[in-house]
C-alpha positions as a printed Julia matrix, in Angstrom:
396×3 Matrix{Float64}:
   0.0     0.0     0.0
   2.52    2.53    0.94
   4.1     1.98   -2.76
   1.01    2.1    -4.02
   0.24    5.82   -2.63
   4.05    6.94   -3.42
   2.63    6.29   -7.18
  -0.28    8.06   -6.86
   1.38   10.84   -5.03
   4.05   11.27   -7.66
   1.21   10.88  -10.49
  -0.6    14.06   -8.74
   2.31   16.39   -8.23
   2.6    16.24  -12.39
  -1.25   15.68  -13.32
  -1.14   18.9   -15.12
   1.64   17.7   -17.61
   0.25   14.38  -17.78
  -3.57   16.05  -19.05
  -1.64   17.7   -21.43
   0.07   15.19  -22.75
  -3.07   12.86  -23.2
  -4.75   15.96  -24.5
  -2.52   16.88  -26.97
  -2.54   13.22  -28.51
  -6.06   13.14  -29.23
  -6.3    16.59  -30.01
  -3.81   16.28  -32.49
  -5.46   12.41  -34.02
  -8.58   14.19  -33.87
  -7.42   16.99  -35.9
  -5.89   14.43  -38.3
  -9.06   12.55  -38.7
 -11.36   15.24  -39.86
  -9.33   16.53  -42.63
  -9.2    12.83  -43.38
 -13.09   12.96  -43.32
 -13.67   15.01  -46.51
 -15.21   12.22  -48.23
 -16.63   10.29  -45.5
 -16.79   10.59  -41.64
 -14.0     8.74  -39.95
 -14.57    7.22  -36.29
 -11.58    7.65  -33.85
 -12.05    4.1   -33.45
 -11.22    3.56  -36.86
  -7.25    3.82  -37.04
  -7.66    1.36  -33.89
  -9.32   -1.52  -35.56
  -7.84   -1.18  -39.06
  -4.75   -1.58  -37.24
  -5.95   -4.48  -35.19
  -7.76   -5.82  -38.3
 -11.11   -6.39  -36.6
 -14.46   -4.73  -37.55
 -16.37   -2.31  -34.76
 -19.16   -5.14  -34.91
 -16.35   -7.62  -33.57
 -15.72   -5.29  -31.04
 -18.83   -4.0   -30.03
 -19.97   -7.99  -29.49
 -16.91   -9.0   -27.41
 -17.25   -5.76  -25.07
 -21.13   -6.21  -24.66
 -20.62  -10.23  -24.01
 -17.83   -8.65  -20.95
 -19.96   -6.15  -19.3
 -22.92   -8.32  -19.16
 -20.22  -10.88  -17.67
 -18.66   -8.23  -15.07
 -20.29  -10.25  -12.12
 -18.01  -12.98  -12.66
 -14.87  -11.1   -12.76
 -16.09   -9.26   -9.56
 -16.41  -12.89   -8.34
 -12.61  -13.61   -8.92
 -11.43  -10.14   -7.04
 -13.86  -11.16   -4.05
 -12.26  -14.63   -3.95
  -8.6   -12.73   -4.33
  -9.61  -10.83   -1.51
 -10.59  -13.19    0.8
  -7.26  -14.57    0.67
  -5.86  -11.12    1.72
  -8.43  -11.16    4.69
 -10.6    -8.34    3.17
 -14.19   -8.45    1.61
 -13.05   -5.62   -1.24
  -9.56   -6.28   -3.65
  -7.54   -3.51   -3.15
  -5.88   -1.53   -5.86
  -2.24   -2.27   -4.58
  -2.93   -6.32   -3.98
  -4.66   -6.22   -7.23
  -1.49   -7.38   -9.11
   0.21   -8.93   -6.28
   1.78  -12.46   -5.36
  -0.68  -14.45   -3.91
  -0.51  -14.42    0.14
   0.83  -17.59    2.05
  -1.43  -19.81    3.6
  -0.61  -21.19    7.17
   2.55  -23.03    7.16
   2.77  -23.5     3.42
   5.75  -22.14    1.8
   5.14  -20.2    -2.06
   7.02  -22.25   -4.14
  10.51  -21.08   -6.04
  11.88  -22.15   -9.16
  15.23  -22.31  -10.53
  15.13  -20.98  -14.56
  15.94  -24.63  -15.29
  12.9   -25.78  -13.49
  10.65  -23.29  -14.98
  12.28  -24.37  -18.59
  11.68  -28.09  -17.69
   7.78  -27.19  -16.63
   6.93  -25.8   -20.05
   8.89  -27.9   -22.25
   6.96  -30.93  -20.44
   3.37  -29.31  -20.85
   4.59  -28.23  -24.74
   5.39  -32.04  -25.43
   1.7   -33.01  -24.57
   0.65  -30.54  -27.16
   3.58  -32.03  -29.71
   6.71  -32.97  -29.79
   7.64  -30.21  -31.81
   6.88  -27.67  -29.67
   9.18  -29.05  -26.81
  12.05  -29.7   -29.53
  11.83  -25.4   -30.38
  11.88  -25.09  -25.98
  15.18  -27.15  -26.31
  16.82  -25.17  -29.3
  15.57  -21.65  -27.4
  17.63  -23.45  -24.86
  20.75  -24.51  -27.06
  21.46  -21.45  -29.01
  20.82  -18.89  -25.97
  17.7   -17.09  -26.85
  15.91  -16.8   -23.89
  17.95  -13.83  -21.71
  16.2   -14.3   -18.43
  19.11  -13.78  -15.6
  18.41  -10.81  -13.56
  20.84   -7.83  -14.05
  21.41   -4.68  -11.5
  20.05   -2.21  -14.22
  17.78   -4.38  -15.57
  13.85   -3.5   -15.37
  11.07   -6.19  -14.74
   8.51   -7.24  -17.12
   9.21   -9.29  -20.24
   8.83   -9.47  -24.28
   9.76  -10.99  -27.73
  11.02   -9.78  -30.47
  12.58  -11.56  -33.62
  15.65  -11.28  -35.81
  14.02  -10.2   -39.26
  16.89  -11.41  -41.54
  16.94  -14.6   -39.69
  13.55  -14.99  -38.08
  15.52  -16.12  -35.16
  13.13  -15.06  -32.25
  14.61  -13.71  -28.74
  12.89  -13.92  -25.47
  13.95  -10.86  -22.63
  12.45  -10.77  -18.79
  13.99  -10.77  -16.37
  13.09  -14.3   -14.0
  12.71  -14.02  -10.31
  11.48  -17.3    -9.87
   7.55  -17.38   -8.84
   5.24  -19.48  -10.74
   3.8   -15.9   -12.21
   7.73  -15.91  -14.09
   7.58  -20.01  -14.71
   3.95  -18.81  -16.71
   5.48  -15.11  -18.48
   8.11  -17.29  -19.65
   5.79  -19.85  -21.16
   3.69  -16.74  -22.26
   7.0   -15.15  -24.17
   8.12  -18.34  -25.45
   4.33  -18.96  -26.88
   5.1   -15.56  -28.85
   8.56  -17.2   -29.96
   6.73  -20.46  -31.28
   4.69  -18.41  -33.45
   7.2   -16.29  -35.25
   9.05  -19.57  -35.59
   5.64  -21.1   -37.06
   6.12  -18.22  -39.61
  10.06  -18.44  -40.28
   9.59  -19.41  -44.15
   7.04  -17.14  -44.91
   7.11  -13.72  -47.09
   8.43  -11.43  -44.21
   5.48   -9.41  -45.66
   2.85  -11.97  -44.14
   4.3   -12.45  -40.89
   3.06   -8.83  -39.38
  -0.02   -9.88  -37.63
  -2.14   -7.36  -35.95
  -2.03   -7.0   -31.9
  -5.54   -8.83  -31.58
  -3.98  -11.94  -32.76
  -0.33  -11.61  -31.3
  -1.62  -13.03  -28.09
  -3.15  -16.19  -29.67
   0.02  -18.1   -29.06
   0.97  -16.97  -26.37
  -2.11  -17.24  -24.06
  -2.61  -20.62  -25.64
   0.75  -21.19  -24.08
   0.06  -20.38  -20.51
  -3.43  -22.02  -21.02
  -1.07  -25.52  -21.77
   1.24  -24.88  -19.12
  -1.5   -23.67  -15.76
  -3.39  -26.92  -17.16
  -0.38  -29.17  -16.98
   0.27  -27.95  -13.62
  -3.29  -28.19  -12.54
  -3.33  -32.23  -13.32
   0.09  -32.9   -11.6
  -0.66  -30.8    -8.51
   0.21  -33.05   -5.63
  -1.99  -30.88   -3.31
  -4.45  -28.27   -2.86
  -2.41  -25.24   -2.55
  -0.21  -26.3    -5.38
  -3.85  -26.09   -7.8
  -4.85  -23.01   -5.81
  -1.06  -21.33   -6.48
  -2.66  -21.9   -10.08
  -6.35  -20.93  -10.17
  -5.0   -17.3    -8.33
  -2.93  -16.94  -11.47
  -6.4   -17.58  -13.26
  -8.34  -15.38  -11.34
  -5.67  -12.91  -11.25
  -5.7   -12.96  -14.9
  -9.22  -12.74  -15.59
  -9.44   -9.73  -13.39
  -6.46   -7.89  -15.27
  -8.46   -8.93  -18.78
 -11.94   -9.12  -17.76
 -12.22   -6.11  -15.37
  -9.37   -3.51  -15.95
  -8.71   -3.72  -19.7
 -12.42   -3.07  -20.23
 -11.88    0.4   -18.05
  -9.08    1.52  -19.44
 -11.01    0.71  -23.32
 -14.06    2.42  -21.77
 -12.53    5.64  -19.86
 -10.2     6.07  -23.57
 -13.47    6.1   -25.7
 -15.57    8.31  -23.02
 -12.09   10.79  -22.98
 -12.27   11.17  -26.73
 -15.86   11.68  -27.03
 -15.56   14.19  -24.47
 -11.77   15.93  -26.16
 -14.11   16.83  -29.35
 -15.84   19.54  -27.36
 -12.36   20.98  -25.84
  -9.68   19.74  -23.31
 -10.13   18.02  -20.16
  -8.67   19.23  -16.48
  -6.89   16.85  -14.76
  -9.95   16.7   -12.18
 -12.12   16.09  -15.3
  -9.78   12.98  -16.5
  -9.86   11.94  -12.6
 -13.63   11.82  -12.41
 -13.99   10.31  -15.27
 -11.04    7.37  -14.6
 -13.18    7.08  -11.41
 -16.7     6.52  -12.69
 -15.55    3.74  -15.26
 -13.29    2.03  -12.48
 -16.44    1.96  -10.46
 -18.57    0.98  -12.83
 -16.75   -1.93  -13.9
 -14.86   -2.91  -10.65
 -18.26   -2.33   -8.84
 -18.19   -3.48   -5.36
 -15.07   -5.72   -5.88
 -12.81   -3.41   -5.35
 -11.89   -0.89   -1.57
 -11.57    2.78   -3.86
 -10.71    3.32   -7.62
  -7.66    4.58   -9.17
  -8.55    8.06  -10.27
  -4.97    8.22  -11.71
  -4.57    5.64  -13.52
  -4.67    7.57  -16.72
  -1.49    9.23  -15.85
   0.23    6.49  -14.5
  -0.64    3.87  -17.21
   1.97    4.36  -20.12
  -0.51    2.76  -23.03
  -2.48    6.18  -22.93
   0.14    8.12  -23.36
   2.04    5.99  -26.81
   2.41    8.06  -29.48
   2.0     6.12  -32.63
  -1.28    4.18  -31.52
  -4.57    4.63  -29.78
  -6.56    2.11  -27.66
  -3.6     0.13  -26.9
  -5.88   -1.9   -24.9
  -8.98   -4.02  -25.88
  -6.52   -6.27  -28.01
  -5.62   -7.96  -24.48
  -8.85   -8.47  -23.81
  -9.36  -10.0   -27.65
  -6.32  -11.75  -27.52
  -7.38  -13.75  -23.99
 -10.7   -14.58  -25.12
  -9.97  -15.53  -28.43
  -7.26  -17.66  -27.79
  -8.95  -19.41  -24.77
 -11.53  -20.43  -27.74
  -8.87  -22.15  -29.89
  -7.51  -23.78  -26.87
 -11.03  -25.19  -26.1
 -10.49  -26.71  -29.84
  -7.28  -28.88  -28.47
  -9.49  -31.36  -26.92
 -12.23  -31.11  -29.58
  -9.5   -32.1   -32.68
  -7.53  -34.49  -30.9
  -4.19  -35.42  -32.41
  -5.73  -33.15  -35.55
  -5.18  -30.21  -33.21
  -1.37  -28.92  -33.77
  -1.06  -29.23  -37.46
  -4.83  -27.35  -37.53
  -2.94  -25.16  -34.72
   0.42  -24.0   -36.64
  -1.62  -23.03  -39.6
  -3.85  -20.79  -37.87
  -0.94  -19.09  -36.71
   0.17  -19.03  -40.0
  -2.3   -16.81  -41.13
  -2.39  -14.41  -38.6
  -0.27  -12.18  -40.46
  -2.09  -12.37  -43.7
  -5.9   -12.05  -42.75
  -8.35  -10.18  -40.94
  -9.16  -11.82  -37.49
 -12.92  -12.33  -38.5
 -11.35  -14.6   -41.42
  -9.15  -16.74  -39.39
 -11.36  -17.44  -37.09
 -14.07  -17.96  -40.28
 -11.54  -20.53  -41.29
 -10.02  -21.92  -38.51
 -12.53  -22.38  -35.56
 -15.71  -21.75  -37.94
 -17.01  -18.68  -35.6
 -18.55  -15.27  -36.65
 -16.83  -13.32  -34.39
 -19.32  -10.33  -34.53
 -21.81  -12.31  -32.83
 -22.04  -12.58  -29.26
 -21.7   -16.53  -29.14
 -18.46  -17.01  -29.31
 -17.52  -14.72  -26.49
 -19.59  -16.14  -24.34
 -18.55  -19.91  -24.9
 -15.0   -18.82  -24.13
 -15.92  -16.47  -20.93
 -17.81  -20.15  -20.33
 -14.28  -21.76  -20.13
 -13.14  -18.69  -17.78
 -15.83  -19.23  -15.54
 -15.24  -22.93  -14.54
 -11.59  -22.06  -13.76
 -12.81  -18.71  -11.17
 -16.02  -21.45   -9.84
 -12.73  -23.56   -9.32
 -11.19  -21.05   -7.47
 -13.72  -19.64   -5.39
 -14.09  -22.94   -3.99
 -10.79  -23.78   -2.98
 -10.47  -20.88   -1.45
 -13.85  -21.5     0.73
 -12.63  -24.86    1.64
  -8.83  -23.6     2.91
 -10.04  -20.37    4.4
 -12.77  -22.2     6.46
């Protein structure tokens, strides 16, 4: 907590520089997009999804399948909560590791260990998958070691000329590390997937740039799940579920919601810092409901995706990306052994079609209907029902 407020102090002492920054983004995109609109009127949601490839229908039906879901989500912050010894999440435990229980000791892992862990849950996908964990390995492309000036949080990236893909984070050991590596090395897999194509048809839009990597964690948390030798090992697990489905499901949805209220509101004239505080407030509320002790009326200042220069909305592709790759995971059961090939070549075309068409082609879905949203927030809900009720039965 006392971090927590540090941040939010800090974020107040410059809210007037960080209005105008936000501000003079949209002021100046705005600008841009009515002398664009000469012929036609263009949206300022429209650079967004052209650049995500994904129609406002597509969008409209996955956000209107997530608020009508926001009771579950609330659900998995209550249960976070309880483990914390409150009734409400708070903002600073939000992200957090989850709290011991009792006696039991949270788990570390060695980088080897964590590398063993995914390679194992990649083999029961297909052998191929733990063969490209073992030449990640071999040829040094995963730099994980901590370093004195080195920051947390993790990536990918790739060698273009090569298509050799790198993996950076920095690995401290918890099982939230052992499941961001599996999460990076999902992205790895699918440039790898992609190595021989035309480099041209490898650039897939940010919607579907979590599809391999979500599907990765999704393999590994399972794998784990099944070879848990107790209950706190599977509830380590399920708070990594619960912790992500609040992240997706609950806070990705605000900061989507506050950005399109803020530009609605920037065509009229700037905003005052108190104006973008109220505002941050009223969607955190609205979304986090009674889940949550007070909002973060800051957050807009503090959160660096507002505040990118070259793109808007840098944030409902998370919430795309979870969803819609939880729905092709769903398919690994479904398919069988017919699963990776089907697998690799969806990832394949990622980079060379819109995401209504892959998922057209692929998983048969019309992704501007409501259906498929809901059969994967289906999924999400067993895992938080899951969770809820091993936390009732070790709390009690």
């Amino acid at each position: 907590e006392p971090a927590w407020r540090a941040i939010h102090c800090a974020m107040e002492e410059q809210e007037i520089t960080f209005a105008a920054i936000l501000n003079a983004l949209a002021g100046n995109r705005l600008t841009e997009y009515q002398k664009r609109s000469h012929t036609q009127p263009l949206h300022f949601l429209a650079p967004a999804l052209e650049e995500s490839r994904v129609e406002r229908q597509t969008l409209n039906a996955m956000m209107n399948v997530a608020e009508q879901h926001k009771a579950l989500s609330r659900r998995a912050a209550k249960a976070m909560a309880k483990m914390f010894g409150t009734d409400k999440l708070a903002p600073w435990d939000e992200m957090a590791a989850m709290p011991p229980q009792g006696k039991a000791i949270v788990a570390n892992y060695s980088f080897n260990e964590a590398i063993a862990i995914i390679r194992r849950a990649f083999h029961s996908v297909n052998g191929e998958m733990a063969e490209f964990v073992d030449m990640m390995v071999e040829q040094r492309l995963i730099d994980a070691a901590p370093q004195p000036n080195k920051v947390m949080g993790a990536y990918c990236t790739k060698i273009p000329k090569t298509r050799t893909p790198l993996v950076f984070m920095s690995f401290g050991g918890s099982m939230s590390d052992v499941l961001t590596l599996a999460h990076e090395l999902g992205h790895a897999f699918h440039n790898w997937v992609m190595k021989d194509m035309p480099l041209a048809e490898t650039d897939y839009p940010m919607t579907l740039a979590e599809t391999a990597s979500i599907f990765a964690e999704n393999v590994v948390r399972d794998a784990l799940l099944e070879e848990a030798a107790n209950d706190q090992d599977k509830l380590l697990m399920l708070w990594e579920e619960a912790q992500t489905a609040v992240a997706l499901m609950l806070n990705i949805p605000v900061r989507f919601e506050f950005e399109r209220a803020f530009y609605e509101q920037r065509q009229q004239g700037e905003l005052t810092p108190m104006q973008l505080r109220n505002l941050m407030s009223e969607t955190w509320k609205n979304w986090y409901g009674d889940a949550i002790s007070e909002p973060n009326d800051l957050f807009w200042a503090s959160k660096l995706h507002f505040s990118i220069a070259e793109i808007s909305f840098y944030n409902y592709p998370y919430l795309f990306g979870y969803l819609f790759s939880t729905g092709v995971y769903a398919q690994r059961a479904e398919k069988g052994e017919a699963f990776y090939e089907d697998y690799k070549s969806l990832l394949k075309d990622t980079g060379r079609m819109s995401a209504e068409d892959v998922a057209k082609k692929h998983l048969g879905v019309n992704l501007g209907k409501v259906d498929f949203w809901a059969q994967s927030i289906a999924i999400t809900e067993k895992r938080i029902m899951a969770f809820e009720a091993l936390v009732n039965k070790l709390m009690h």
